[in-house]
DSSP file (Angstrom, degrees, kcal/mol; ACC not computed):
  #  RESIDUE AA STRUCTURE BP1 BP2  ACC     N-H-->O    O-->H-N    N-H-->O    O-->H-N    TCO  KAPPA ALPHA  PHI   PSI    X-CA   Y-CA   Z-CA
    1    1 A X              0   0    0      0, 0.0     0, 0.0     0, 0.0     0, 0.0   0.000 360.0 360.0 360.0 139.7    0.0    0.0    0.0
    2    2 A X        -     0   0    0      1,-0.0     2,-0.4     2,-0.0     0, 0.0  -0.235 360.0-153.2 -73.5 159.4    1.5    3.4   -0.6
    3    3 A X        -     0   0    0      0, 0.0     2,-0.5     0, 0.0    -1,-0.0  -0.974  12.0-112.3-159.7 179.4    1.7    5.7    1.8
    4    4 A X        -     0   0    0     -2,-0.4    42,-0.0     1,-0.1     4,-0.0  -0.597  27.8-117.3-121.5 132.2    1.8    9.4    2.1
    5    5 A X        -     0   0    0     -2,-0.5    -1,-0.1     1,-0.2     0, 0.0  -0.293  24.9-132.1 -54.7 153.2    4.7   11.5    3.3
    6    6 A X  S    S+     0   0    0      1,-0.0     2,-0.5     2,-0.0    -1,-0.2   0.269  92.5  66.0 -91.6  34.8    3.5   13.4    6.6
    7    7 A X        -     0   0    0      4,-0.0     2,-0.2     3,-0.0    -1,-0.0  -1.000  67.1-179.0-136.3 134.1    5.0   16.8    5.2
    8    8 A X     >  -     0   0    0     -2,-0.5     4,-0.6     1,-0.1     5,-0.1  -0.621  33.5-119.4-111.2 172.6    3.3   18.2    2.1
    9    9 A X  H  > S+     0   0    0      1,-0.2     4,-2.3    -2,-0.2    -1,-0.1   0.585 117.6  68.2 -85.6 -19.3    4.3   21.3    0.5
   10   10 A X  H  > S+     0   0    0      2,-0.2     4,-1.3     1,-0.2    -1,-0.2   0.818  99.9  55.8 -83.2 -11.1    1.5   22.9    0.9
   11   11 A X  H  > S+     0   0    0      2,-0.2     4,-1.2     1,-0.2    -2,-0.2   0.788 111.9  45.4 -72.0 -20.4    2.9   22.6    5.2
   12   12 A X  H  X S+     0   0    0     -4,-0.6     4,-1.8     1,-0.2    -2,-0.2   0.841 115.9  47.6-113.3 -28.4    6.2   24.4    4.1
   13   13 A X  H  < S+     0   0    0     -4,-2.3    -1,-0.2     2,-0.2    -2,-0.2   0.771 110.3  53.1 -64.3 -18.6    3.9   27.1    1.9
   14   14 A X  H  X S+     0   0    0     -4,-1.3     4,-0.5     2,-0.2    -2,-0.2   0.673 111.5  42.5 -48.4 -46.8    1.9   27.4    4.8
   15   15 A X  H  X S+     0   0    0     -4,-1.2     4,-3.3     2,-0.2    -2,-0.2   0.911 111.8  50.1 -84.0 -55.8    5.1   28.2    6.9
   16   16 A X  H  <>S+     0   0    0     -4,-1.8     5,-0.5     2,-0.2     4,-0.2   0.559 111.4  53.7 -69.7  -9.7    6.7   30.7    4.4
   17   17 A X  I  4>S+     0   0    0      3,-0.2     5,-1.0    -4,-0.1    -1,-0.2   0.764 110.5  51.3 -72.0 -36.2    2.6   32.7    4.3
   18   18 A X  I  <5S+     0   0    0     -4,-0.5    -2,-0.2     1,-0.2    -3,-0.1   0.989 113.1  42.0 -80.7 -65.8    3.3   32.7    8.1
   19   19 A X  I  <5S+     0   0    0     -4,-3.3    -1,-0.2     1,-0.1    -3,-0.1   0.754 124.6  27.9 -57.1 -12.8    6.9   34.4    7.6
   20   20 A X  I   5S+     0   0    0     -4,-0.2     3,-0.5     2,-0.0    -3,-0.2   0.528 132.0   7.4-113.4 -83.1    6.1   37.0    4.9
   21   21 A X  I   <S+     0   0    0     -5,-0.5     2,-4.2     1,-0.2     3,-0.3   0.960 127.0  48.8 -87.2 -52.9    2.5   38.4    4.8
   22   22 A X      < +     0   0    0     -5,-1.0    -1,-0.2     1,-0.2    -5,-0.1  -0.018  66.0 141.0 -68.8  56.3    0.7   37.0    7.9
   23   23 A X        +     0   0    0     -2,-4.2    -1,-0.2    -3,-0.5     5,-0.1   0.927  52.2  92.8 -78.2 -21.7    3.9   38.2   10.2
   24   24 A X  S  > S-     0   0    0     -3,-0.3     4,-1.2     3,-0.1     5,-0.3  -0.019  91.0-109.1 -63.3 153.4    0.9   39.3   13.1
   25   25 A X  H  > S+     0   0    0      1,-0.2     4,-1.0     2,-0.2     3,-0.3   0.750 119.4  58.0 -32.2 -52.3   -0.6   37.2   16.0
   26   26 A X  H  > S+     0   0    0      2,-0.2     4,-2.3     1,-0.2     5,-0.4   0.826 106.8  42.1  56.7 -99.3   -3.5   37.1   14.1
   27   27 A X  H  > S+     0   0    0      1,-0.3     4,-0.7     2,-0.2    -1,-0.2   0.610 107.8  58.9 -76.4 -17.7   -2.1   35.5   11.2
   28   28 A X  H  X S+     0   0    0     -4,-1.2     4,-2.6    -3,-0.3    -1,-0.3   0.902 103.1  53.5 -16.8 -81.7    0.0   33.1   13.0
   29   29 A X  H  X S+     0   0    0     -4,-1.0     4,-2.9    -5,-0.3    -2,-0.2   0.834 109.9  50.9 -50.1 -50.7   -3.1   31.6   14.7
   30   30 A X  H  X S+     0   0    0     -4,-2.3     4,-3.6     2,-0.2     5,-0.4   0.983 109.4  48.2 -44.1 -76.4   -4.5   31.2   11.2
   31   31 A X  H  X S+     0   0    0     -4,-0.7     4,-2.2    -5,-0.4    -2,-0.2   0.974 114.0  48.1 -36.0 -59.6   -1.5   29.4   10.0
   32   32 A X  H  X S+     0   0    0     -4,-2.6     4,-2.2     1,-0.2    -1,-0.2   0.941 111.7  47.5 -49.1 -46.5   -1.5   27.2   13.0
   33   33 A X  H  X S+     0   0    0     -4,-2.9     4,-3.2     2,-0.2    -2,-0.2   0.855 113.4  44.9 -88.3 -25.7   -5.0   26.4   12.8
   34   34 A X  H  X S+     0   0    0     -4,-3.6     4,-1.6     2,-0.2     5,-0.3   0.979 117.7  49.3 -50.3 -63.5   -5.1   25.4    8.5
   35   35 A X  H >X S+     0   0    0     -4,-2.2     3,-2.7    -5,-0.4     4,-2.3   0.773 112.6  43.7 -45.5 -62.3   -1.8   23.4    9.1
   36   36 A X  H 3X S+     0   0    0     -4,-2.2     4,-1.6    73,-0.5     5,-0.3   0.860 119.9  47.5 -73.6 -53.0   -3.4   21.4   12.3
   37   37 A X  H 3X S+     0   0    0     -4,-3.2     4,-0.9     1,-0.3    -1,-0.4   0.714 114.0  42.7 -73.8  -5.0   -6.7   21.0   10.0
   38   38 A X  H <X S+     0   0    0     -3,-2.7     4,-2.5    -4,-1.6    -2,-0.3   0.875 111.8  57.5 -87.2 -46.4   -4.9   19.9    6.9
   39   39 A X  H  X S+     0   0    0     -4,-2.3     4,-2.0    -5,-0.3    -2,-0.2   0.832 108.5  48.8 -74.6 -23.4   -2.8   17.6    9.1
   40   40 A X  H  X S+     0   0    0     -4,-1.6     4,-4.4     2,-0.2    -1,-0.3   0.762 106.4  48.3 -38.0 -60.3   -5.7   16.0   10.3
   41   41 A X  H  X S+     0   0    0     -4,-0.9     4,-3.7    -5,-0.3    -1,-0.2   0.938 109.9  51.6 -65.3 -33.5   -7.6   15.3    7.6
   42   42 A X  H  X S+     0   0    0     -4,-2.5     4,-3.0     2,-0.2    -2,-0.2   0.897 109.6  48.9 -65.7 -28.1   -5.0   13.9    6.1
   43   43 A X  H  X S+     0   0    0     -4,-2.0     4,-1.7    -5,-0.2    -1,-0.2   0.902 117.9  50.5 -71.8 -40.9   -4.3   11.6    9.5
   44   44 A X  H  X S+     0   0    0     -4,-4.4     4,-1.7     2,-0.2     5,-0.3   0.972 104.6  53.1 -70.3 -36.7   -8.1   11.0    8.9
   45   45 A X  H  X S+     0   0    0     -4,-3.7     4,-3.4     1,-0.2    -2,-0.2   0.932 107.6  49.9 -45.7 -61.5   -8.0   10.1    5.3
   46   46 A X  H  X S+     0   0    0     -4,-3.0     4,-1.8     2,-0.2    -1,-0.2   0.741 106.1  54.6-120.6  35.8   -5.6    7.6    5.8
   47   47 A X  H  X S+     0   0    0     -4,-1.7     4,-1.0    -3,-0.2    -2,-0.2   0.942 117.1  44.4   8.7 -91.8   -7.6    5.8    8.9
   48   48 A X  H >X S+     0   0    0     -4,-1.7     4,-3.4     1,-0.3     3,-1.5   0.868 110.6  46.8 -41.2 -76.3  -10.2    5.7    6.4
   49   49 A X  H 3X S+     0   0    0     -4,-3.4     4,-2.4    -5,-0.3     5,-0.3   0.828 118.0  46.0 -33.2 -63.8   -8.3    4.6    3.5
   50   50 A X  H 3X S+     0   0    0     -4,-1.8     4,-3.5     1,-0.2    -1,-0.3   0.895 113.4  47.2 -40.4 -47.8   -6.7    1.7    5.9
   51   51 A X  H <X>S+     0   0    0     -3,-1.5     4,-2.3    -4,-1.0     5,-0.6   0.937 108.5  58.0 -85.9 -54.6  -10.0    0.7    7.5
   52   52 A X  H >X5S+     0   0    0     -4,-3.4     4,-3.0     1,-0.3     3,-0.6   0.927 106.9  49.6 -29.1 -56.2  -11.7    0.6    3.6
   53   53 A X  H 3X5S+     0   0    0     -4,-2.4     4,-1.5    -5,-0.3    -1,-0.3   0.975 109.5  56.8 -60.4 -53.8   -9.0   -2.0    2.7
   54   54 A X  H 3X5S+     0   0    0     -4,-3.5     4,-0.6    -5,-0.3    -1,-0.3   0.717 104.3  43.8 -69.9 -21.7   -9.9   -3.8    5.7
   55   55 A X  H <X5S+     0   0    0     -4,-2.3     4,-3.4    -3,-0.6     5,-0.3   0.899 109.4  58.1 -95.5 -27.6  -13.2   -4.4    5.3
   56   56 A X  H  X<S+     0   0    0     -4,-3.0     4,-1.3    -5,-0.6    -2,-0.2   0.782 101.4  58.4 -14.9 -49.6  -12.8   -5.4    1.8
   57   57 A X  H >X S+     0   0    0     -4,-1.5     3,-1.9    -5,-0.3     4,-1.2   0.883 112.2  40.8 -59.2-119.7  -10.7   -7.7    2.9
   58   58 A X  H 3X S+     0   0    0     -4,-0.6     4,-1.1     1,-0.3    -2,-0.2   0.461 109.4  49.6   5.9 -55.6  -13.5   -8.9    4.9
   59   59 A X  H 3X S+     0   0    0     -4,-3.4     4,-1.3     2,-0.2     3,-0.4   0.955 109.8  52.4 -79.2 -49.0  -16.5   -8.9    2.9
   60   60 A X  H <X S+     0   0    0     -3,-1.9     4,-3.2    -4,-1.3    -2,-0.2   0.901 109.7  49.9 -45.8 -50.3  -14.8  -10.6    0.0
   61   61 A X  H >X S+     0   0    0     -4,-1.2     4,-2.1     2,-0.2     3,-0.5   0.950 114.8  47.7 -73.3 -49.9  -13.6  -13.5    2.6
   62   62 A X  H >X S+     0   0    0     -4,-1.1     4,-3.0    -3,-0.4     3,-0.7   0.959 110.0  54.0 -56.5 -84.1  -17.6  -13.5    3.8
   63   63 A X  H 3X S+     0   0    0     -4,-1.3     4,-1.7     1,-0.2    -1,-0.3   0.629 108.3  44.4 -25.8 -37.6  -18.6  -13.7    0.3
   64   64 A X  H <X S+     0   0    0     -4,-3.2     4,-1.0    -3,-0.5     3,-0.3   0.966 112.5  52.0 -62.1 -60.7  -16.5  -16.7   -0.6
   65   65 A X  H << S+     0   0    0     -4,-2.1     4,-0.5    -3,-0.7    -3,-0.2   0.848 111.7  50.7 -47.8 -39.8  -17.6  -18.5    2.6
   66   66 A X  H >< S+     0   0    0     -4,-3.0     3,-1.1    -5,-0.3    -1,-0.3   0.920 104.6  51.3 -60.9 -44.9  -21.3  -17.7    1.6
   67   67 A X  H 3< S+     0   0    0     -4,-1.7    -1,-0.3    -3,-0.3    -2,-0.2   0.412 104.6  61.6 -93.4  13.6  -21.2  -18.9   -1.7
   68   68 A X  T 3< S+     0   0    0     -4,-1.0     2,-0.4    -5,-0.0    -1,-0.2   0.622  79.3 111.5 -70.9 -27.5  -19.5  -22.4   -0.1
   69   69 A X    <   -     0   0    0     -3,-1.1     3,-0.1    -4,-0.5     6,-0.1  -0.236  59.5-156.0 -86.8 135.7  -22.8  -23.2    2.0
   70   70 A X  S    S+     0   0    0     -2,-0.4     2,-0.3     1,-0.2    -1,-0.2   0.851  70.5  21.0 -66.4 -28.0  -24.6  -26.0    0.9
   71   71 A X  S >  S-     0   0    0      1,-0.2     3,-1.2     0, 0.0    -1,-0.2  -0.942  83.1 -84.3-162.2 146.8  -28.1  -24.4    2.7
   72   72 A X  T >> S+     0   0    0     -2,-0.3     3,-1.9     1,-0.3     4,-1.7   0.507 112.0  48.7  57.7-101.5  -30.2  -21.8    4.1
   73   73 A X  H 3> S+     0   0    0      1,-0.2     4,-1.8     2,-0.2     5,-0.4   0.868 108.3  46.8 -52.7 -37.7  -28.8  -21.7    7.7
   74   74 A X  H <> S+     0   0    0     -3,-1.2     4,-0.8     2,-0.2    -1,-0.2   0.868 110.8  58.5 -81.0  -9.5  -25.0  -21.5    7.3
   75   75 A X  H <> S+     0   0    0     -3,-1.9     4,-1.5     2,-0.2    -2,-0.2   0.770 116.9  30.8 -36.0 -74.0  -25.9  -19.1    4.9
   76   76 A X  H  X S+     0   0    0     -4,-1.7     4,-1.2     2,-0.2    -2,-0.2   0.745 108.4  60.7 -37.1 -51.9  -27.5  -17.3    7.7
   77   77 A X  H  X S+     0   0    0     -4,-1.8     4,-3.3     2,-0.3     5,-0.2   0.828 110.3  50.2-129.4 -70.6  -25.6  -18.2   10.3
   78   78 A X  H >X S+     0   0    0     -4,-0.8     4,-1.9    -5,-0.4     3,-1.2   0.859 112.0  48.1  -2.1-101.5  -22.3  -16.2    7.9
   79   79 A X  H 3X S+     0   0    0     -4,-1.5     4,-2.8     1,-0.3    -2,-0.3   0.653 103.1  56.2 -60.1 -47.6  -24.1  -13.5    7.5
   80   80 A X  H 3X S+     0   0    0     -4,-1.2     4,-3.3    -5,-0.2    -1,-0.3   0.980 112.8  45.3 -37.5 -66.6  -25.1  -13.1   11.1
   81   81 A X  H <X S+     0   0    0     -4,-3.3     4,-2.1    -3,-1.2     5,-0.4   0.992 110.4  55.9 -51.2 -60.4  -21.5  -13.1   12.1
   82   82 A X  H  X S+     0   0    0     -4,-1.9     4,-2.0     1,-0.3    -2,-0.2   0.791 103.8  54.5 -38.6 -47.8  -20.8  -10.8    9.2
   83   83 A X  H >< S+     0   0    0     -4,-2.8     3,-0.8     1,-0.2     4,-0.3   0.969 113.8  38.7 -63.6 -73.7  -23.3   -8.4   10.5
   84   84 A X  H 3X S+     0   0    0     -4,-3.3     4,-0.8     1,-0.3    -1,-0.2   0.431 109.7  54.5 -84.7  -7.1  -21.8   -8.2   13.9
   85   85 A X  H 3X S+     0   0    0     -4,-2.1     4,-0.7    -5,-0.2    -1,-0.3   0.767 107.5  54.7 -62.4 -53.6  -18.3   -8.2   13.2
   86   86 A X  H << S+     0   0    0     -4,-2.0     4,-0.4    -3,-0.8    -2,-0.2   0.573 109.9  45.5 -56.3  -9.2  -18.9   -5.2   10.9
   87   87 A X  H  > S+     0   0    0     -4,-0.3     4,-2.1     2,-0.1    -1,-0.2   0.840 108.2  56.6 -93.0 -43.4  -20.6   -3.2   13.5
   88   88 A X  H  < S+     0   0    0     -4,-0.8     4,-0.4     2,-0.2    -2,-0.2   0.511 113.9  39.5 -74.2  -6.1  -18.0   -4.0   15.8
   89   89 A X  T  < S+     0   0    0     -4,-0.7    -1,-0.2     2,-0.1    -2,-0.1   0.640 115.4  49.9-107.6 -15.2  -15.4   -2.6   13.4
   90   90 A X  T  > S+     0   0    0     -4,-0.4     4,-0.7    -5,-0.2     3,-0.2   0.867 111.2  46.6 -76.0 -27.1  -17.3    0.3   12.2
   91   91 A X  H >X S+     0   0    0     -4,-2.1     4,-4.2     1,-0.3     3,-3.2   0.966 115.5  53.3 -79.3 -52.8  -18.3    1.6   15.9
   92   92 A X  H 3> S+     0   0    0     -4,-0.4     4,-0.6     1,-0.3    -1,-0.3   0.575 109.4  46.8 -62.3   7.2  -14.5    0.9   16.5
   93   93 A X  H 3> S+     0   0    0     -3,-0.2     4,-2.2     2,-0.2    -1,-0.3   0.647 107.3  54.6 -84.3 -30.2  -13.4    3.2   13.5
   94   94 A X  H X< S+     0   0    0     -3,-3.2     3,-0.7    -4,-0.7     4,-0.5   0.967 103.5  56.3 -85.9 -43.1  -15.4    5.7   14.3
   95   95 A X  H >X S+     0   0    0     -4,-4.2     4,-6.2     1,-0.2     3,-1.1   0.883 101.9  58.7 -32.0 -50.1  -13.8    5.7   17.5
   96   96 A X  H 3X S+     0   0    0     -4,-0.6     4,-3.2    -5,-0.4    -1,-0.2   0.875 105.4  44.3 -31.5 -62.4  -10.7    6.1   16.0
   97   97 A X  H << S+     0   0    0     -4,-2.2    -1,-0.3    -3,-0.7    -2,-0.2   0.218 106.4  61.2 -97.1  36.6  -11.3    9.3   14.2
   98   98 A X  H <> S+     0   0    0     -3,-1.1     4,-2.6    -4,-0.5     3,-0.3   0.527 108.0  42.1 -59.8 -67.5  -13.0   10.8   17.0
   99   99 A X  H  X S+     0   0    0     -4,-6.2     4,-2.6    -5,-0.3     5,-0.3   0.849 111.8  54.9 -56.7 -20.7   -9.9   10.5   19.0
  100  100 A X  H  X S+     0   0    0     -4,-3.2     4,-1.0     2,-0.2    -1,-0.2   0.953 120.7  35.0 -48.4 -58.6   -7.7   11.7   15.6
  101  101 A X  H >> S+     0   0    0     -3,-0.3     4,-2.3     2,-0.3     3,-0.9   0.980 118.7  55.5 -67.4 -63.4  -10.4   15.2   15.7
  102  102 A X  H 3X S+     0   0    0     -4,-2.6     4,-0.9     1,-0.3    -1,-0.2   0.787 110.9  41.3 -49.1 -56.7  -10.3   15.0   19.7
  103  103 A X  H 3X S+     0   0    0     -4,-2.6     4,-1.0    -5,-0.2    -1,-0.3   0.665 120.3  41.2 -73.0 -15.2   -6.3   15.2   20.1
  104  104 A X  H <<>S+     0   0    0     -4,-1.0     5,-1.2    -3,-0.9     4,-0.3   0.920 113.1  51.9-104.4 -10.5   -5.8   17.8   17.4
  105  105 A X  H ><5S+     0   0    0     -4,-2.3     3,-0.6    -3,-0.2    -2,-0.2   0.785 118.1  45.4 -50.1 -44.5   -9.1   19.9   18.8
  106  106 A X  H 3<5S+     0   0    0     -4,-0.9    -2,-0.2    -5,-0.3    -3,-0.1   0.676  97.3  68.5 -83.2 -26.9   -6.9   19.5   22.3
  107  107 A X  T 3<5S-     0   0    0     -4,-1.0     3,-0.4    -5,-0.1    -1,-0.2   0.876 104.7-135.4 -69.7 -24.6   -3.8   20.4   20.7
  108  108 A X  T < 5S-     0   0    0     -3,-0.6    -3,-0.1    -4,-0.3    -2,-0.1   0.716  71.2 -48.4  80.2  30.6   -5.4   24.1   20.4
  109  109 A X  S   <S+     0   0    0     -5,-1.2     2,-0.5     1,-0.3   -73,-0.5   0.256 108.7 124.0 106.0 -35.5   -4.3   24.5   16.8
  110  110 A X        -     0   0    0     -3,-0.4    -1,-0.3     1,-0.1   -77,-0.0  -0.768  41.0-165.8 -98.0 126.4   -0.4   23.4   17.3
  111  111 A X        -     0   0    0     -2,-0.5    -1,-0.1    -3,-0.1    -3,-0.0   0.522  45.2-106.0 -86.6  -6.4    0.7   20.5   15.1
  112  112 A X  S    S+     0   0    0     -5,-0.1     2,-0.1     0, 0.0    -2,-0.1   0.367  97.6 102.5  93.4  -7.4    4.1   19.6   16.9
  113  113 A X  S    S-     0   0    0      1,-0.0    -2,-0.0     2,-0.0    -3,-0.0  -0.236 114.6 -62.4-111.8  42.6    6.2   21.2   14.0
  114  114 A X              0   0    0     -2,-0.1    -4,-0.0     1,-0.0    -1,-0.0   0.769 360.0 360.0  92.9   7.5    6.9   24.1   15.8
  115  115 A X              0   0    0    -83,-0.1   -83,-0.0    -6,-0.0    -4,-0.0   0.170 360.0 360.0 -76.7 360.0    3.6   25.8   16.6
């Protein structure tokens, strides 16, 4: 799987806006708070991205299994499992990017790079 550097260009154009026109307190705070929300999404994105692949994963393997059962109830029986396994990985994704949003909400705007 590829994966995606955690410094963009657009962080180090972000940083050189902050040193030329936005030299006030003001404009600082601004700066802090784009970078924090860019870095964020991007930390949510690939979460997402990860957790996609993984239930893919997952439904495929269900699908196979399903189309193995000889009747009606193991069929069911699958799918049942399927159901709650998926639920139990969705609540726990969403968990996930709560805390992602929750620490960088806490962080008050400063990414760690010097903010």
């Amino acid at each position: 799987m590829a994966t995606m550097p955690k410094k963009s260009a657009l962080s180090d154009t972000l940083r050189s806006i902050n040193e030329s026109a936005l030299s006030g307190d003001s404009g600082r705070a601004l700066v802090n708070a784009t970078e924090t929300w860019f870095a964020t999404v991007t930390e949510c994105q690939r979460e997402m991205m990860g957790f996609v692949s993984l239930r893919l994963g997952k439904d495929g393997e269900t699908v196979r299994k399903m189309m193995g059962c000889k009747n009606l109830a193991d069929v069911t029986a699958i799918h049942s499992r399927w159901i709650e396994e998926t639920l139990r990985d969705y609540n726990a994704e969403t968990a996930k990017l709560m805390a992602i949003c929750t620490k960088s909400v806490n962080s008050g705007g400063r990414t760690g790079t010097g903010g």
